[in-house]
C-alpha positions as CSV (number, residue, x, y, z in Angstrom):
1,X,11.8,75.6,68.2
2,X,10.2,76.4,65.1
3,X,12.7,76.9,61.7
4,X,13.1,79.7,59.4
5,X,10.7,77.4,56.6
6,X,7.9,76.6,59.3
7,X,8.0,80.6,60.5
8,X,7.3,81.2,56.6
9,X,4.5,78.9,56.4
10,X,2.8,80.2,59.4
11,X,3.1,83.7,58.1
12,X,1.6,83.2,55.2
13,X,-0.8,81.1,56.5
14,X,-2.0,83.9,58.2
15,X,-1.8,86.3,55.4
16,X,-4.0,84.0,53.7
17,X,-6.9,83.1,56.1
18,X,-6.9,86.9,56.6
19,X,-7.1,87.3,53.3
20,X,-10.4,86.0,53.0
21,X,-12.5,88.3,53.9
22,X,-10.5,91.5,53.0
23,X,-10.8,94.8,52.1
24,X,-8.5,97.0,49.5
25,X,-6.3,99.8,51.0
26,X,-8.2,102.4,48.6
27,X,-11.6,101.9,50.2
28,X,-10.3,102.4,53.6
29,X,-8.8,105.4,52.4
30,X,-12.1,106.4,50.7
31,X,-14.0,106.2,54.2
32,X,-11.5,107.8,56.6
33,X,-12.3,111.2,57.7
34,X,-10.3,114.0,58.8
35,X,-8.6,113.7,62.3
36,X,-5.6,115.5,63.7
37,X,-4.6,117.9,61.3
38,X,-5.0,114.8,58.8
39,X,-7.3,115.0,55.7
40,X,-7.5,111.4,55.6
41,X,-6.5,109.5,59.1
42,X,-7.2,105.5,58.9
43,X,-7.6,103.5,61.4
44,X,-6.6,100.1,60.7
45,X,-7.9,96.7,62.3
46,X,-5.7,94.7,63.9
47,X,-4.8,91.4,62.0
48,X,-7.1,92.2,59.4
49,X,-5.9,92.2,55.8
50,X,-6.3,95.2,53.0
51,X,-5.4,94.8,49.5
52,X,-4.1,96.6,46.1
53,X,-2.2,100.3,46.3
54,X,-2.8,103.6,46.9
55,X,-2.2,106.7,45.2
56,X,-2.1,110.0,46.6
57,X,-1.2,113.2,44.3
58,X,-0.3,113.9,41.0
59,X,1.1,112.2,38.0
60,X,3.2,114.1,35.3
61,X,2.2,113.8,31.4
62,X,5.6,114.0,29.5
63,X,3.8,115.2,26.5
64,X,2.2,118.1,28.0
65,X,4.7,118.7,30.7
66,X,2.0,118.7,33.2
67,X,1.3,117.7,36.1
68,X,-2.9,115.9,36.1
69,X,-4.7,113.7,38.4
70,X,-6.0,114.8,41.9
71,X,-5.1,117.1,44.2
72,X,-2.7,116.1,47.3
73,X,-3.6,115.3,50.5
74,X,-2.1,114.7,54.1
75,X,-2.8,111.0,55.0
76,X,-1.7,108.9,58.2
77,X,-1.9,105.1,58.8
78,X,-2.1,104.0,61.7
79,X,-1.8,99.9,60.9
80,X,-2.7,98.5,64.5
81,X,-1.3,95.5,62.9
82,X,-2.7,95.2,59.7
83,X,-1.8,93.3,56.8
84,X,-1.3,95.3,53.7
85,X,-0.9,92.8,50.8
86,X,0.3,95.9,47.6
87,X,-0.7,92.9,45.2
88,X,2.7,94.3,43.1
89,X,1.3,97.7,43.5
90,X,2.4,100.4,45.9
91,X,1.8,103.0,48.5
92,X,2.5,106.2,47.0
93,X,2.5,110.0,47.5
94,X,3.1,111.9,44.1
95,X,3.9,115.6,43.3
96,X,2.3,116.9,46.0
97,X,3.5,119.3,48.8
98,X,1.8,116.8,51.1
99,X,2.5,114.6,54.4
100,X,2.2,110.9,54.4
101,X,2.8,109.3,57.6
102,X,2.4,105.1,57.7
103,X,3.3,102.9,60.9
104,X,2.6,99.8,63.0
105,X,1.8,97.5,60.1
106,X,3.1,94.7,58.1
107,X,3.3,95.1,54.3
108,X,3.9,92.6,51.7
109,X,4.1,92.3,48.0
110,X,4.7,96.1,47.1
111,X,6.6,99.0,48.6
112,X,6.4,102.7,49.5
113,X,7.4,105.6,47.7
114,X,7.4,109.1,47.8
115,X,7.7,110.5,44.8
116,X,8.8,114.4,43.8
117,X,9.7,116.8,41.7
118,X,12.1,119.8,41.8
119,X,13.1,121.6,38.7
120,X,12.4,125.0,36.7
121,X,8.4,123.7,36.2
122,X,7.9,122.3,39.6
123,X,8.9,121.9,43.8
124,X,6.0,119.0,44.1
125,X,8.2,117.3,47.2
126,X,5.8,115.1,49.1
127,X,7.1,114.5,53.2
128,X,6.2,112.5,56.2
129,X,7.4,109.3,58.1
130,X,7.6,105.5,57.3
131,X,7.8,103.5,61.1
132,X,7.9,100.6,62.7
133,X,6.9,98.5,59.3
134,X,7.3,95.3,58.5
135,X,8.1,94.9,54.9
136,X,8.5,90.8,53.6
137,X,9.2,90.6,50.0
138,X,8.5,93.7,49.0
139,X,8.3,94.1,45.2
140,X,11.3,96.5,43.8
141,X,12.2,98.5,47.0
142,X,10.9,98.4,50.4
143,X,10.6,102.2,50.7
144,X,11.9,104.3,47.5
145,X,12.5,108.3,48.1
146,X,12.3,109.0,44.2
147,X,12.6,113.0,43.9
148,X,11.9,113.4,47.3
149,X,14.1,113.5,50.7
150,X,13.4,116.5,53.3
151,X,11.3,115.9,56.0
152,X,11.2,112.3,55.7
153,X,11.9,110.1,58.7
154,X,12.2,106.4,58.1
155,X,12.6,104.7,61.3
156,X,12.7,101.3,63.0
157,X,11.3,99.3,59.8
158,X,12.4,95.6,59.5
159,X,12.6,95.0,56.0
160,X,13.2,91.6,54.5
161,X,13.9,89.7,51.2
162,X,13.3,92.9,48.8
163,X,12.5,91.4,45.1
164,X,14.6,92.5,42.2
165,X,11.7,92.9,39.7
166,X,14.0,93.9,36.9
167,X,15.1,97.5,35.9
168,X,13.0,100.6,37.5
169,X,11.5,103.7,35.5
170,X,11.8,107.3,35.0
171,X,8.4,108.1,36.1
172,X,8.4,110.9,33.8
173,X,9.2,109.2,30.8
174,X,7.8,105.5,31.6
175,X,11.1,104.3,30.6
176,X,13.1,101.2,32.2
177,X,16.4,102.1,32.6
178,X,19.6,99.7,33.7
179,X,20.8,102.7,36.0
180,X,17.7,102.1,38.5
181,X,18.0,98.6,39.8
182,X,15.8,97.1,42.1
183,X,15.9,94.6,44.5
184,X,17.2,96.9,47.6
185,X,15.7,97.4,51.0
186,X,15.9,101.6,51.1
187,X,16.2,103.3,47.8
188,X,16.7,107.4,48.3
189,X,17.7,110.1,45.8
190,X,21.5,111.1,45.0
191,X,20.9,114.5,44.5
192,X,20.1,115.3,48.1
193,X,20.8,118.9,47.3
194,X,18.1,119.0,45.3
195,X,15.7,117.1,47.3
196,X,16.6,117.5,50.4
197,X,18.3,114.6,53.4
198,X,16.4,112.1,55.0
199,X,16.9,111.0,58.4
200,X,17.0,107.1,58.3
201,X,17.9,105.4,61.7
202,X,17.5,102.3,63.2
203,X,15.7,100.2,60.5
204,X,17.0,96.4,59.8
205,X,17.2,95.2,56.8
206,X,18.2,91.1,55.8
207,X,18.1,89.2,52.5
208,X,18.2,85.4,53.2
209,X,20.0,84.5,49.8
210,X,23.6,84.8,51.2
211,X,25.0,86.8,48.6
212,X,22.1,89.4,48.5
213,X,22.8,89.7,52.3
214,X,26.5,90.3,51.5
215,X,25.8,93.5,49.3
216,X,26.0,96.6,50.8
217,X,23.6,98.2,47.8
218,X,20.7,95.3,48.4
219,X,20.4,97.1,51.9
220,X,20.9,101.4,51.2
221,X,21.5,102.7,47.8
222,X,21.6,106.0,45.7
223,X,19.5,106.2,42.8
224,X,19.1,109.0,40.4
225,X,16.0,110.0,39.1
226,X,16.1,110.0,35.1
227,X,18.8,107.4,35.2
């Protein structure tokens, strides 16, 4: 019976022979084409590795107070058993009023996050589903619902060893802040009357250090967004 180490091994292995001949995430995105109600619907090859992040929306500029970048769109992907190797980037929707809907795929070495905004300037919320990922070392979070909540279904994700990275930002300052640790499986927003519940079922989450495991936070926590 093979051991937790030899599993490892063997995974990354894998990751790494697939890894030769890959692709990044953004130029799959760049070539899907519109399907379902989708603006962008890819179709991911089974085993087959894609690399670096994605960004979908809007950024905000804290000295105009605007938001810049491109417009939203509605994006699925549909893994098929993929390899998504973030590189310590991320999968992100941004101050959009968009859906983003990822599932059947294995992602490593980043996280996802929908990111929003809500106040007397903006309702920017982004929505969709997270489902039946794998996540292995994600880098700060697995998924992260930062300004963001309603509509969004995270479901039967296995999520394991999430990396503590240090302190997170305010995305719209660009300042680190003690008050937003990382290292935890699923981060979502405190103010859920401001940006609405998720529905999070069925997901399993495990840390192999003991003491991470033991933490209730390193699994499910409440962040706030400026700190």
């Amino acid at each position: 019976m093979l051991n937790k180490a030899s599993v490892l091994l063997l995974f990354l292995f894998v990751v790494l022979f697939s890894s030769i001949s890959a692709i990044t995430l953004k130029e799959a995105f760049d070539a899907a084409e519109p399907q379902e109600g989708y603006d962008k619907f890819l179709q991911l090859n089974t085993g087959e590795t894609y690399t670096g992040g994605l960004l979908i929306g809007k950024l905000f500029d804290q000295r105009t107070a605007q938001l810049y970048g491109e417009e939203g769109l509605n994006v699925r992907i549909q893994g098929n058993g993929a390899i998504l190797d973030l590189q310590g980037s991320e999968i992100c929707i941004s101050c959009c009023e968009n859906i983003l809907d990822i599932e059947d795929c294995i992602i490593i070495n980043g996280n996802v996050r929908f990111r929003g905004m809500n106040n007397s300037l903006f309702d920017q919320r982004p929505w969709g589903s997270v489902r039946y990922v794998t996540f292995y070392q994600p880098h700060d979070y697995g998924i992260r619902l930062q300004g963001a909540g309603e509509n969004i279904l995270i479901e039967r994700n296995i999520i394991v060893d999430a990396v503590a990275t240090g302190s997170d930002y305010i995305f719209t300052t660009g300042i680190s802040t003690d008050w937003l640790p990382t290292g935890s499986a699923i981060a979502i927003s405190v103010f859920t009357g401001f940006y609405g519940t998720p529905v999070i079922q069925d997901n399993w989450t495990f840390h192999y250090d003991t003491e991470a495991n033991s933490d209730s936070l390193r699994h499910i926590i409440e962040l706030c967004e400026y700190g």
